[in-house]
C-alpha positions, 0 to 999 in steps of 0.5 A: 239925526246924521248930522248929530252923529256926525258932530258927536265924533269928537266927543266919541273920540275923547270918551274912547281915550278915556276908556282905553288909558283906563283899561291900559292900566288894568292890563299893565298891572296884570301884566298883559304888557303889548295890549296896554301899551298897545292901548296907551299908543290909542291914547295918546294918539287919539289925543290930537285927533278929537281936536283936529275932529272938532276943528274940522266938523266945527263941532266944538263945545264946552262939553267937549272941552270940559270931557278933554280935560277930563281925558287928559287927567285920567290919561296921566293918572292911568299911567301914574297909578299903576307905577305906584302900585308896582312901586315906582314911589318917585311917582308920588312926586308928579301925582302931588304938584298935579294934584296941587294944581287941579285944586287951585284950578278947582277952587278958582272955578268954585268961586267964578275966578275961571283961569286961564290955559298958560303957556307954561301949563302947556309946557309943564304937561309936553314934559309930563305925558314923557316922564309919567311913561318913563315912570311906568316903564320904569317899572318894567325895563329899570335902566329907564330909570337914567332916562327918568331922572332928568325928565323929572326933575324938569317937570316938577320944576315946571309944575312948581312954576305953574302952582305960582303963576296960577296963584298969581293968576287967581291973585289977579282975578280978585283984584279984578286986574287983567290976564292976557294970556299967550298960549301959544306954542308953535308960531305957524310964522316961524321955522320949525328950528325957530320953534325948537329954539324958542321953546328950549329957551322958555324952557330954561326959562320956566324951570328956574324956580326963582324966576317967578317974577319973570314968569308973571311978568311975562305970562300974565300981565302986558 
């Protein structure tokens, strides 16, 4: 019985994360600002922690990865719907690529062509969780608005570059050729700086739209 309760953390980790960004989006829009940031803060923090949690119980599942997914989505549209509804309509734009990309990813699982996490999903969503925040501050405090712009515009670029390489993906899946997927996005074998470098570059990289070949190339195929 102990040892049950004590796999099951992780997954009591996720499933609170989802129930704080749902209710950090009641409380924003009813205007208890400290209590819904306060609970935005719990998830996003929480976010690390159930892996972490996983990792170290060796608890991890499909289940548990299935309900991260889940938390990840109900995270971002806690946080995109209420600027919606107070109406920060530049939101519509984010909610429609990942809507976008969900579908694809939806219909590909529909019929067993299971894609793979891309790097560039992985960069698209460390460009979202900051923009769809801005979004929602924006609605509060306007002169985030400047800071909102640039990351906006970054992170459509990425989702219209996921959209394509996750095309591809699919495309390859059906013509039963191979998808070899590097994930990675920090090497433990570089410096943080080397880091920092590698992922300013990719991100050049991924945000010119008319690189898709350089992106299928590189992401999907060896």
């Amino acid at each position: 019985m102990k040892h049950n309760i004590i796999k099951s953390i992780p997954n009591i980790i996720t499933f609170s994360r989802i129930v704080s960004s749902l209710l950090a989006s009641v409380f924003f829009v009813g205007g208890n600002l400290p209590l819904a940031l306060g609970l935005y803060v719990y998830a996003a923090i929480s976010d690390a922690f159930d892996g972490l949690a996983a990792r170290k119980l060796n608890a991890s599942s499909e289940f548990g990865r299935i309900l991260d997914t889940i938390s990840d989505k109900l995270f971002v549209a806690s946080l995109l719907f209420p600027s919606i509804i107070l109406g920060n309509y530049l939101m519509l734009i984010p909610l429609f690529y990942e809507s976008k990309i969900s579908l694809i990813n939806f219909n590909a699982k529909r019929n067993n062509q299971n894609t793979k996490t891309m790097k560039i999903g992985k960069l698209k969503t460390i460009c979202l969780f900051p923009t769809v925040i801005l979004g929602l501050l924006s609605c509060k405090y306007p002169i985030c608005y400047f800071l909102l712009a640039p990351t906006l515009i970054m992170t459509t670029k990425l989702q219209v570059s996921s959209i394509e390489a996750y095309k591809f993906q699919v495309e390859s899946i059906k013509n039963n050729e191979e998808v070899v997927e590097d994930n990675v996005i920090y090497d433990k074998n570089e410096s943080l700086k080397e880091n920092l470098l590698r992922l300013r570059n990719e991100l050049i990289m991924y945000t010119d739209i008319n690189n898709k070949q350089n992106i299928k190339r590189k992401e999907l195929k060896k």
